[in-house]
C-alpha positions as CSV (number, residue, x, y, z in Angstrom):
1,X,37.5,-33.8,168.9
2,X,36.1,-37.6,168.4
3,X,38.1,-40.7,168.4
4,X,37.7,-42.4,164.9
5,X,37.3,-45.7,163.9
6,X,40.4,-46.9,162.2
7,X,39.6,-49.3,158.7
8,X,40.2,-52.5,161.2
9,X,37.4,-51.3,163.5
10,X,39.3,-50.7,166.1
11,X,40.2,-47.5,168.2
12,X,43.1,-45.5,167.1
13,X,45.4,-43.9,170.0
14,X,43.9,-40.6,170.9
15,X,46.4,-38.3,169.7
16,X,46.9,-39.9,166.2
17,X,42.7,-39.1,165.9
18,X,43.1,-35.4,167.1
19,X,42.8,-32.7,164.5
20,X,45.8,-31.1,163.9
21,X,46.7,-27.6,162.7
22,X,49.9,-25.8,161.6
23,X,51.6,-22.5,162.8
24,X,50.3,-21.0,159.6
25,X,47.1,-22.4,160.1
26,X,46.4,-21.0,163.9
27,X,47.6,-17.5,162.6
28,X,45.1,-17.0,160.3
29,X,42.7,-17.8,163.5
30,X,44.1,-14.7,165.4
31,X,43.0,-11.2,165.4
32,X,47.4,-10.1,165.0
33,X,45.9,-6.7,165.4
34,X,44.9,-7.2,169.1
35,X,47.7,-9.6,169.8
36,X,50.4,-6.8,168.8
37,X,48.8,-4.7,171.0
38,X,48.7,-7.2,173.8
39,X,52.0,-7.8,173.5
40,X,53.3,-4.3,173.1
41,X,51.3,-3.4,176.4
42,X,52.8,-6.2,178.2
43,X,56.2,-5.1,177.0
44,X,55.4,-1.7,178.4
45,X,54.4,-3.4,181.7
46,X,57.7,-4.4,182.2
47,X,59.3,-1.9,181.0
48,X,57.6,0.1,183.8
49,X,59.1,-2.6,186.8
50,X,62.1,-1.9,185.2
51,X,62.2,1.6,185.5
52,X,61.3,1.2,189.3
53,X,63.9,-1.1,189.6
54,X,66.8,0.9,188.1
55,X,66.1,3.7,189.8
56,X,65.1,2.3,192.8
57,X,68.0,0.2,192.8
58,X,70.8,2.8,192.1
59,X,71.9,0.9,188.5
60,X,74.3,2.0,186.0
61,X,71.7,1.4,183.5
62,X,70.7,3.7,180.5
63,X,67.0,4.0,180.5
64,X,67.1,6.5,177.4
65,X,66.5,3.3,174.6
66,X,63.9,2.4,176.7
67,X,62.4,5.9,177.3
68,X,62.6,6.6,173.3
69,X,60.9,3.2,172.6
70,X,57.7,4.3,174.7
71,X,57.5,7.8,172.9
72,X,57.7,6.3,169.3
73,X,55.1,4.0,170.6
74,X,52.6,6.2,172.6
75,X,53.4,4.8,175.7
76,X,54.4,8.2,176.9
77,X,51.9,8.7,180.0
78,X,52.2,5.4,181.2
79,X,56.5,6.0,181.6
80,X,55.4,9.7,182.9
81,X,53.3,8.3,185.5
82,X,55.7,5.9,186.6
83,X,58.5,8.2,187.2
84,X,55.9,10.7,189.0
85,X,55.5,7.6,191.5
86,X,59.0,6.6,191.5
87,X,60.2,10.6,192.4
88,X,57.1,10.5,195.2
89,X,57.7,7.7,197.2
90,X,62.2,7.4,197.4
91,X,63.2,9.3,200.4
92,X,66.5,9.4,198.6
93,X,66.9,13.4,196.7
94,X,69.4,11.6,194.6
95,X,66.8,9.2,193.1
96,X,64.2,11.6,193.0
97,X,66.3,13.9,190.8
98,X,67.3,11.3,188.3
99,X,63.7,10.4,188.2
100,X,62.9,14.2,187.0
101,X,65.7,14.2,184.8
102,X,64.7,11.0,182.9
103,X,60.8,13.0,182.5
104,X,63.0,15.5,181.2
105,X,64.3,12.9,178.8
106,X,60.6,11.8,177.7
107,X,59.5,15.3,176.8
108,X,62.5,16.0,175.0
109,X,61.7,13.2,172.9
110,X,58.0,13.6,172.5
111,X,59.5,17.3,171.0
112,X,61.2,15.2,168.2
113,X,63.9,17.0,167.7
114,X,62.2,20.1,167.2
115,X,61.2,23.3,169.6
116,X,64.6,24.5,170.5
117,X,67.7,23.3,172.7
118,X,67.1,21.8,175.9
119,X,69.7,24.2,177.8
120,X,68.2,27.4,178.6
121,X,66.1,29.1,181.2
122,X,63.6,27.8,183.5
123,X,62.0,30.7,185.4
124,X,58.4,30.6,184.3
125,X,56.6,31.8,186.9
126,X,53.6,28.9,186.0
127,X,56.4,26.7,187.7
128,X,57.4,28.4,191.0
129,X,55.1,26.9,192.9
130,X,56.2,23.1,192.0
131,X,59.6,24.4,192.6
132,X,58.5,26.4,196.1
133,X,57.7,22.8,197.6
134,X,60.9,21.0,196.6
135,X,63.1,23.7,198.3
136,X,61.2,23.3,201.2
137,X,61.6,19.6,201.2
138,X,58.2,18.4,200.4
139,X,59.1,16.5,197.1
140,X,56.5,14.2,196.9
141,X,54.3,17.5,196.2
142,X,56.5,18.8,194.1
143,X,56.3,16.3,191.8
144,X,52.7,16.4,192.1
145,X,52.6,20.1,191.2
146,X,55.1,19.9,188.5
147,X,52.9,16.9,186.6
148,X,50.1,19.6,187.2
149,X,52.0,22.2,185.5
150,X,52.9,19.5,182.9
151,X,50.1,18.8,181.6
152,X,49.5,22.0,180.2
153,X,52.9,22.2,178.4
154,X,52.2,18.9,176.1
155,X,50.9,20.9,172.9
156,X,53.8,21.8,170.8
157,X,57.7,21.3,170.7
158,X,58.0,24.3,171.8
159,X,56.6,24.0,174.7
160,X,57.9,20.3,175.7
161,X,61.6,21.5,175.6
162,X,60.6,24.6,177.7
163,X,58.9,21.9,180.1
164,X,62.2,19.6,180.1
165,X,64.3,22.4,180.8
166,X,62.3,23.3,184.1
167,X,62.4,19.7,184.8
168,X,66.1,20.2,184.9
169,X,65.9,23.0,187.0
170,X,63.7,21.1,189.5
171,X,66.2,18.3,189.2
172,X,69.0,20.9,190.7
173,X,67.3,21.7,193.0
174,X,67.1,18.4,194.4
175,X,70.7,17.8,194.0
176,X,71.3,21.0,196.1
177,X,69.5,19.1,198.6
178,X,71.7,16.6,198.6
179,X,75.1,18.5,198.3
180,X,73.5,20.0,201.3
181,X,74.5,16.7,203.2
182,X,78.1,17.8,203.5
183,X,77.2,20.3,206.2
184,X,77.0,17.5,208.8
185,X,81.2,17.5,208.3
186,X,81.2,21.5,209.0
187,X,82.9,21.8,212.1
188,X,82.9,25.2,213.8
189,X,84.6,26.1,217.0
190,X,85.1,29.3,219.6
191,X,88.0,31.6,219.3
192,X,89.2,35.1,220.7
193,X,88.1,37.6,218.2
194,X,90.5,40.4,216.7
195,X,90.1,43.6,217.5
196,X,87.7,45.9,215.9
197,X,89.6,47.1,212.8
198,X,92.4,44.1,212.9
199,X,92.7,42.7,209.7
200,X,92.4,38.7,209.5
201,X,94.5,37.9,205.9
202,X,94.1,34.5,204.3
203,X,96.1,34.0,201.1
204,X,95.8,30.7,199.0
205,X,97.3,28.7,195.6
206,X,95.8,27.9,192.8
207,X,95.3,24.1,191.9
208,X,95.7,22.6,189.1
209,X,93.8,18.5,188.9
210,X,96.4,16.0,187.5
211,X,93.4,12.9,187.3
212,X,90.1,12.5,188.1
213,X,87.9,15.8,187.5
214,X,84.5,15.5,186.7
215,X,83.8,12.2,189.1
216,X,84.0,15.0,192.0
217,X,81.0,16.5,190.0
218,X,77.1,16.2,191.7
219,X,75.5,13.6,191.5
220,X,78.3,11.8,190.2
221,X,80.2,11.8,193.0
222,X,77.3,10.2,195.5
223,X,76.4,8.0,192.6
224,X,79.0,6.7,191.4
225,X,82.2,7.9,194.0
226,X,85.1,10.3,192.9
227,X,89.0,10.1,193.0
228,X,90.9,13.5,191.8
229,X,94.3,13.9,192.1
230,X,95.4,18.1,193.1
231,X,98.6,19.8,193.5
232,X,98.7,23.1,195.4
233,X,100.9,25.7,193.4
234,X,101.9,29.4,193.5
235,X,102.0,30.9,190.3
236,X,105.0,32.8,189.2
237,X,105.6,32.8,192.5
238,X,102.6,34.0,194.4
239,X,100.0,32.5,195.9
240,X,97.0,34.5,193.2
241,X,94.2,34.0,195.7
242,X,93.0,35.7,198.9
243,X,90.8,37.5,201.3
244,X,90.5,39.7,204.2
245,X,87.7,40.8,206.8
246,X,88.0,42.7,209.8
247,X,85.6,44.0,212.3
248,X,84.1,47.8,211.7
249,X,82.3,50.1,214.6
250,X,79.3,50.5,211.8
251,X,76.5,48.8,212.0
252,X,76.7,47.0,207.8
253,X,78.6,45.3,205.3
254,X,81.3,46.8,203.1
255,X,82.5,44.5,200.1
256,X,85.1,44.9,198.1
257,X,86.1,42.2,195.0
258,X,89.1,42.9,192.8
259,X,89.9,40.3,190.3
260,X,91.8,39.3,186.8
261,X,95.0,41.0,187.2
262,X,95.8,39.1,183.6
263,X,93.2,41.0,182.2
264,X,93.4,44.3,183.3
265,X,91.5,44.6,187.3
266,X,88.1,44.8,188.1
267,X,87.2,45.9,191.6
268,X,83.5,46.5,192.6
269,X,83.0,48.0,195.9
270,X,79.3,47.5,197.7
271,X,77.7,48.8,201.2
272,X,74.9,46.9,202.3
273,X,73.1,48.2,205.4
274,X,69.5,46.2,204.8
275,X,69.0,42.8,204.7
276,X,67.0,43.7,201.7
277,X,70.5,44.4,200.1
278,X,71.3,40.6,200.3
279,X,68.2,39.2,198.4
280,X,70.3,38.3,195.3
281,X,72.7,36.3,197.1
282,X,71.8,33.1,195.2
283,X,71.9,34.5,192.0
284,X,75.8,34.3,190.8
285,X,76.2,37.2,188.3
286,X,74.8,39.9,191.1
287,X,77.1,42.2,192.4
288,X,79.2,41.1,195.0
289,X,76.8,37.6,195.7
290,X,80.1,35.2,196.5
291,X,80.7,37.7,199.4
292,X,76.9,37.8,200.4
293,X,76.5,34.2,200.2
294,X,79.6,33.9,202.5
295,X,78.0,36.2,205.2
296,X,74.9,33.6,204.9
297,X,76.6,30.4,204.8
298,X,78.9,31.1,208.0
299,X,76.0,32.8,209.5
300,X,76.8,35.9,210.5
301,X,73.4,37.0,208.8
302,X,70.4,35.2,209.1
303,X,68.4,36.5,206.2
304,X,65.1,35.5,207.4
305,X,65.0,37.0,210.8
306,X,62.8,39.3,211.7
307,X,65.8,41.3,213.4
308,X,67.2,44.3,211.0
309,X,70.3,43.5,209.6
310,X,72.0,46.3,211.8
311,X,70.1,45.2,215.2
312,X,71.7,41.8,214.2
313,X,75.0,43.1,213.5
314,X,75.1,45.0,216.6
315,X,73.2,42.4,219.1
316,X,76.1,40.1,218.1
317,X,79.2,41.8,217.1
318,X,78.9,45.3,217.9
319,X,78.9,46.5,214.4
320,X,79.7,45.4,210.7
321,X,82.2,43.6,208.7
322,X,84.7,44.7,205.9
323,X,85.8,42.1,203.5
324,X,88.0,42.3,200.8
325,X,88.4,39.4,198.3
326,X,90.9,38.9,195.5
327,X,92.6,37.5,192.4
328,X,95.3,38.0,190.9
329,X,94.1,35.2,187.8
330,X,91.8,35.5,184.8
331,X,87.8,34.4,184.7
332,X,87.7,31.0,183.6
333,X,91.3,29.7,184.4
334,X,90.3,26.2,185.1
335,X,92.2,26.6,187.9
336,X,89.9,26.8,190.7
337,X,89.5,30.2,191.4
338,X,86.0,30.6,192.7
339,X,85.5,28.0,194.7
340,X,89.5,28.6,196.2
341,X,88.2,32.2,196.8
342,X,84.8,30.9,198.4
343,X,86.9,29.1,201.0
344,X,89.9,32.1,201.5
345,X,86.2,34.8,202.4
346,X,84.8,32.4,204.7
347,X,87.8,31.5,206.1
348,X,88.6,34.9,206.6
349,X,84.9,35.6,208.2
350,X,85.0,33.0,210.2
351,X,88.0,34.3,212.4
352,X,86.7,37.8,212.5
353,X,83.9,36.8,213.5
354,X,85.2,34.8,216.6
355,X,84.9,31.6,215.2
356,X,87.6,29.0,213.6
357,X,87.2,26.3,211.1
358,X,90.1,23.6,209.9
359,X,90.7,22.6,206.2
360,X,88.2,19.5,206.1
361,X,85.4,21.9,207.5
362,X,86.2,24.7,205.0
363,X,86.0,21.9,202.2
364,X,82.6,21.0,203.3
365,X,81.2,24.4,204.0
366,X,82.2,25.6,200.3
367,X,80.4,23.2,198.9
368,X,77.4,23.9,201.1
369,X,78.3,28.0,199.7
370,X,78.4,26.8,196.2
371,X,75.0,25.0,196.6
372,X,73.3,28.1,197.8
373,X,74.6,30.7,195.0
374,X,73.7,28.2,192.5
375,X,76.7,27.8,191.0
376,X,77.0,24.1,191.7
377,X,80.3,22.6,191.1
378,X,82.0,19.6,192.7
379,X,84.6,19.6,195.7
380,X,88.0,19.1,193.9
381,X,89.2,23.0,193.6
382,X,88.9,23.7,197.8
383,X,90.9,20.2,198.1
384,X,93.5,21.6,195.8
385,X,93.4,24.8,196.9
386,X,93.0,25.0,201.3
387,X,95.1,21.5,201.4
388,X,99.0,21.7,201.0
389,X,100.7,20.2,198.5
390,X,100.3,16.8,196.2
391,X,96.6,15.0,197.2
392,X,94.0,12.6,196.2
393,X,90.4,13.4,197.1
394,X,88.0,10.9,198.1
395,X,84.2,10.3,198.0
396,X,82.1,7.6,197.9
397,X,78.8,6.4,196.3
398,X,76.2,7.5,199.1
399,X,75.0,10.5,200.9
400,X,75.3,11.9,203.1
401,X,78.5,13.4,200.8
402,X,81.6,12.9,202.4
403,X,85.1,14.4,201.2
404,X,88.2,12.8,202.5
405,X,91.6,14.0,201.7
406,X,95.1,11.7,201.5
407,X,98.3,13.6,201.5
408,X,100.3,11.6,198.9
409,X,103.8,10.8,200.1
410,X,106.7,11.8,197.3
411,X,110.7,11.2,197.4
412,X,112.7,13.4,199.0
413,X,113.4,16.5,196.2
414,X,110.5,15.3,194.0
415,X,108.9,18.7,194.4
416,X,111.5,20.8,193.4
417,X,111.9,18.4,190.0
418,X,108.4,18.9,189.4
419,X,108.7,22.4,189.5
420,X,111.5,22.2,186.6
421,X,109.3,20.7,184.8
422,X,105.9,21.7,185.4
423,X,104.6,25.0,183.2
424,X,101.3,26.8,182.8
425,X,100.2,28.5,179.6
426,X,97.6,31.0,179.4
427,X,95.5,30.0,175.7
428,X,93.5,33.6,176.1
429,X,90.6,31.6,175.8
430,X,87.9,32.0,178.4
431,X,86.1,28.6,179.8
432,X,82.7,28.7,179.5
433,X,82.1,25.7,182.2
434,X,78.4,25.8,182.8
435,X,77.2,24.9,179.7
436,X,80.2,21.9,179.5
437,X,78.1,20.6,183.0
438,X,74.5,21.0,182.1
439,X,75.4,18.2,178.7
440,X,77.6,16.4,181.4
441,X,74.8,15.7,183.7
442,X,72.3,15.6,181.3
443,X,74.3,12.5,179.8
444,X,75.3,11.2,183.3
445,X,71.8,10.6,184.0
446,X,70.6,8.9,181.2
447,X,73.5,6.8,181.9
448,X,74.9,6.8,178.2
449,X,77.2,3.2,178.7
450,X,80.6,5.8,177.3
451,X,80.1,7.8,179.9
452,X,79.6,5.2,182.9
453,X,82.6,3.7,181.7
454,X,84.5,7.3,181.1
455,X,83.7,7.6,184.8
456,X,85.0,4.2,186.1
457,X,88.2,5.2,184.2
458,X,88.7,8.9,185.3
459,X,88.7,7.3,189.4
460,X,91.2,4.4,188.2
461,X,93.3,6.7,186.7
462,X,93.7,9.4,189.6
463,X,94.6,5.9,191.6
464,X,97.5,5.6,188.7
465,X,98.5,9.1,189.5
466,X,98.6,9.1,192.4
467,X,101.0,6.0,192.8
468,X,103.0,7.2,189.5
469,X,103.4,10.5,192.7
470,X,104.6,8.0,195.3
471,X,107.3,6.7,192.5
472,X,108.2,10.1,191.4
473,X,107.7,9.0,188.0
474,X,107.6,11.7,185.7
475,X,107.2,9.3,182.4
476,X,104.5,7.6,184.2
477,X,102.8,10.9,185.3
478,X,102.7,12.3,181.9
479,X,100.9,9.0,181.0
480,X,98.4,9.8,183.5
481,X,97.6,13.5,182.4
482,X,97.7,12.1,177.9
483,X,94.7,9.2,179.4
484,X,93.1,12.3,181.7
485,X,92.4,14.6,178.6
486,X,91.2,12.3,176.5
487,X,89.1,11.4,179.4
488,X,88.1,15.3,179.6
489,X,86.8,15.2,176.3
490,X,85.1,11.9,176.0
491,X,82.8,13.5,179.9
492,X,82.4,17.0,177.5
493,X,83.1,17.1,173.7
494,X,83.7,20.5,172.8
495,X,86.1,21.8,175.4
496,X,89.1,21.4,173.3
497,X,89.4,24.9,171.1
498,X,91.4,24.5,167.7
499,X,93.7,27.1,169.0
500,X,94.2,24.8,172.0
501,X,94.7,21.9,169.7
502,X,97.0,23.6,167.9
503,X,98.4,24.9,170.9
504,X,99.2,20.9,172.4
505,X,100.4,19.5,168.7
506,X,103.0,21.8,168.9
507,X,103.8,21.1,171.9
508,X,103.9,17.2,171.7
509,X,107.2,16.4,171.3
510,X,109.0,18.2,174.4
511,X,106.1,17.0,176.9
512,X,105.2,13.8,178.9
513,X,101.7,14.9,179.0
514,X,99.4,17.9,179.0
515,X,95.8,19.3,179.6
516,X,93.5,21.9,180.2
517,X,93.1,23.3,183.8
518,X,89.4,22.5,185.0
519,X,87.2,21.5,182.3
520,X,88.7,22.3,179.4
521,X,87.1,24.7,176.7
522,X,89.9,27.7,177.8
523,X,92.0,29.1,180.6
524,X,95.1,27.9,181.1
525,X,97.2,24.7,179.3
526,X,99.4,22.9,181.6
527,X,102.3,21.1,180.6
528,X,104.8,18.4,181.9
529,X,108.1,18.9,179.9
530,X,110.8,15.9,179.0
531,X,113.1,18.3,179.9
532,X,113.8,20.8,182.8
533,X,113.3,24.7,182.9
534,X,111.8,24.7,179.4
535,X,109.9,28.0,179.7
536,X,111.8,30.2,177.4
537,X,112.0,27.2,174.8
538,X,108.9,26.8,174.8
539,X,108.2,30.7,174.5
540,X,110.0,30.4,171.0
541,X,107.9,27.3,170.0
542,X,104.7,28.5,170.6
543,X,105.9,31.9,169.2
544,X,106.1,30.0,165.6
545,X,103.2,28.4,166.0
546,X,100.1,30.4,163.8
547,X,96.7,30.9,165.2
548,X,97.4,30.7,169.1
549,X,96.2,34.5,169.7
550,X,97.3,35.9,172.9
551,X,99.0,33.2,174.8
552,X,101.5,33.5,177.8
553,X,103.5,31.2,179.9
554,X,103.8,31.1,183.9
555,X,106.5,29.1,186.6
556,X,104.3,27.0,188.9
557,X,105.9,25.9,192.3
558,X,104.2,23.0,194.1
559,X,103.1,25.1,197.6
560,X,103.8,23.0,200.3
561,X,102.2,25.1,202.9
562,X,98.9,25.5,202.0
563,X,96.5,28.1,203.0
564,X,97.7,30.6,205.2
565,X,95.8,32.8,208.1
566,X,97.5,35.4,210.0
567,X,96.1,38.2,212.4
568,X,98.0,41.5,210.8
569,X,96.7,44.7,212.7
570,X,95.2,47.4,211.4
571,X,97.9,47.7,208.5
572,X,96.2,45.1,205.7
573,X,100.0,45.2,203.6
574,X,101.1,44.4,207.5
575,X,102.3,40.5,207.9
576,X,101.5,39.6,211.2
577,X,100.7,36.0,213.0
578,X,100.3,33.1,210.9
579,X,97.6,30.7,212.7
């Protein structure tokens, strides 16, 4: 632009001579077509430096707005590709995993809503080989091979939802892995074996979690660290749970597994003489596959040796095993059964087979158990269960995963109140816990802000409890167990049945607090009554309550002794030395 004369013939200032133009006026100059899309791609950009950095970073941040944006606005591949190269380069099996399960989030959302639920199987055979690498430990080609596999899976809903849910399975897989870091805190040490045919008995309590479950849960508690608060307790008496093993002169494996006395026993009784006869080990509805697993995990079998399982049996022990495991409570309790069990077997195994492992080492190893059956789960139930009396359960945000166990101190008699005033209440429902965890984690790792916070809160409130313990505060406590299950069902809506509801309204004015054992959705109800030895009361109440079904109330006694081991012969009803 040219300076103009002004009238007087003189210069005007430069910027009074410029041609001007207005917003409106420069808009109509741009293509807004192309500068939409330059602006939307830029957004995208960073969107992509923020998904590095989240992840990367270990942030409580929900990437699922974010992640939903890019699908409704094509961006898909360029979010996919990102969180391929984010799950290839971490070193960390924790960040890989979330990586996968955000994918899983993408192609959950390019399904629209449509093609089926995400929770279901992922066994297509088209997949094994992506899921071969990561259990060997080679992630950064199994991510490769499962964007392979992906690409073929992009055609319909249908076929996206099947894609996320093996994008979940490969996601387990790699928090397996790093579960599998606890084994560095298993502890196993030389001791004079039994006798062939000596029985080695270990009997256990049940537990029932006061604060705090769910933040014990992989991979919340190496993300985020968990605090749960256990009591130990016989039930009407009895410690419920238990196992035995002895030493036999045959070269195999008898198993024996009786369970739900409540319902009416089960007992399956199995001989395995080939390793061949352990190949379903990891798959946790096979006959017998806790007590297989067990044989694995405290290695008295190595599965893939080239030995015969008898030539190994022999070469080391001079013949087989006989184990016997137990339970005297229902399926799906809530109060800790399997993974109590899992610990009582190996336990068990462990001293028949010469060897000796305390309660922090037995805490680890079923966790490393749990991890290779599958079953998942966190480490609360072993704490409550193979650690005496009133605890709080540690772990913090990193791997490798570390539990770490604080016997909280209580006035003198305290445990004999609580026992006044402590019932349990069978609801006849059955929990149905795995699907509660798959929405759990699938919300945990899209870091949904309620759920982040639900998790700060369940670890501050098992702090509570445990000082509302160290008080002998029953008022206090009951507050504690009230804020835990409405925590419960914020982590997993749905585990509250209306006969349970029904069930706890009635209940209401004659308790401090009360919740579900374990994770809700069934099993037992336990209750913290205003007043002392309420059972029979409460018997009447419940009794004129409609629509409970089959309901029935058990004493609980807080066990201060913990799990027991003793060496009793060749007679199993025989009590012998306690160890």
């Amino acid at each position: 632009l040219c300076d103009r004369q002004d009238p007087g013939g003189g210069q005007r200032p430069y910027q009074g001579a410029s041609w001007r133009m207005s917003w409106e006026q420069l808009l109509m100059c741009l293509d807004q077509e192309v500068e939409l899309a330059s602006r939307r791609a830029l957004f995208f950009r960073q969107a992509q430096g923020k998904l590095r950095g989240v992840l990367l970073e270990h942030r409580d941040c929900s990437l699922l707005p974010l992640i939903r944006t890019a699908v409704n606005e094509g961006y898909q591949e360029a979010v996919l590709s990102t969180l391929d190269q984010v799950a290839s380069v971490t070193a960390d099996p924790g960040v890989a995993a979330r990586a996968l399960a955000c994918i899983a989030d993408v192609l959950g959302c390019m399904a629209k809503g449509d093609g089926g639920l995400r929770s279901g199987p992922a066994a297509n055979r088209e997949w094994a080989p992506a899921f071969q690498q990561l259990e060997r430990g080679n992630i950064a080609e199994g991510v490769k091979a499962l964007a392979k596999e992906r690409r073929k899976w992009l055609g319909r809903p249908a076929l996206l939802v099947r894609a996320a849910r093996h994008y979940e399975g490969a996601e387990q897989i790699l928090i397996r892995q790093a579960v599998m870091s606890a084994c560095r805190f298993i502890s196993v040490g030389p001791e004079e074996p039994p006798p062939v045919g000596h029985w080695v008995l270990v009997e256990c309590p049940a537990r029932i979690d006061v604060s705090g479950g769910w933040s014990d849960t992989p991979p919340i508690t190496y993300e985020h660290g968990g605090a749960v608060v256990d009591i130990a307790i016989l039930v009407d008496g009895r410690r419920p749970i238990g196992a035995r093993a002895r030493r036999i002169a045959e070269p195999e494996l008898r198993l024996v597994s009786a369970s739900g006395a409540l319902e009416g026993e089960v007992v399956l009784e199995l001989v395995c003489q080939d390793l061949e006869d352990l190949q379903d080990y990891c798959q946790p509805h096979a006959p017998g596959a806790l007590l297989k697993a067990a044989f694995i995990c405290t290695q008295i079998v190595t599965l893939a040796s080239q030995k015969p399982l008898q030539a190994q049996l022999l070469e080391c022990f001079g013949g087989g095993f006989e184990v016997h495991s137990w339970s005297s409570l229902p399926h799906g309790s809530g109060l800790g059964t399997s993974s109590i069990l899992a610990g009582a077997v190996m336990a068990a195994l462990y001293r028949a087979a010469g060897k000796s492992a305390n309660a922090e080492s037995l805490i680890h190893a079923v966790l490393h158990l749990e991890q290779v059956l599958t079953t998942g789960g966190g480490w609360q139930d072993q704490v409550g269960g193979l650690v005496p009396g009133i605890k709080i359960g540690r772990s913090k945000a990193l791997l490798p995963l570390k539990v770490e166990v604080e016997q909280i101190p209580v006035p003198e008699g305290f445990p004999q109140t609580l026992n006044q005033h402590l019932l349990l209440i069978y609801t006849g429902k059955t929990r149905l816990a795995r699907n509660l965890l798959q929405d759990v984690l699938r919300n945990w790792y899209a870091r949904l802000p309620v759920i982040v916070q639900n998790a700060d809160a369940l670890v501050s409130n098992a702090e509570q409890c445990a000082r509302a313990f160290r008080q002998g505060n029953l008022p206090l406590l009951g507050e504690c167990l009230t804020h835990y299950w409405h925590q419960k069902k914020c982590m997993a809506p749905g585990c509250e049945p209306l006969a349970v509801r029904r069930m706890m309204d009635a209940l209401q004015p004659y308790v401090y607090g009360q919740s579900l054992a374990g994770a809700g959705g069934g099993g037992f109800l336990y209750i913290l009554t205003k007043e002392p030895s309420q059972k029979d009361f409460i018997q009447q109440i419940l009794a004129n309550t409609e629509g409970l079904g089959n309901f029935s109330i058990h004493t609980v006694e807080v066990d201060t002794a913990g799990f027991s081991l003793q060496l009793v012969g060749s007679d199993p009803k025989a009590r012998g030395d306690t160890e």
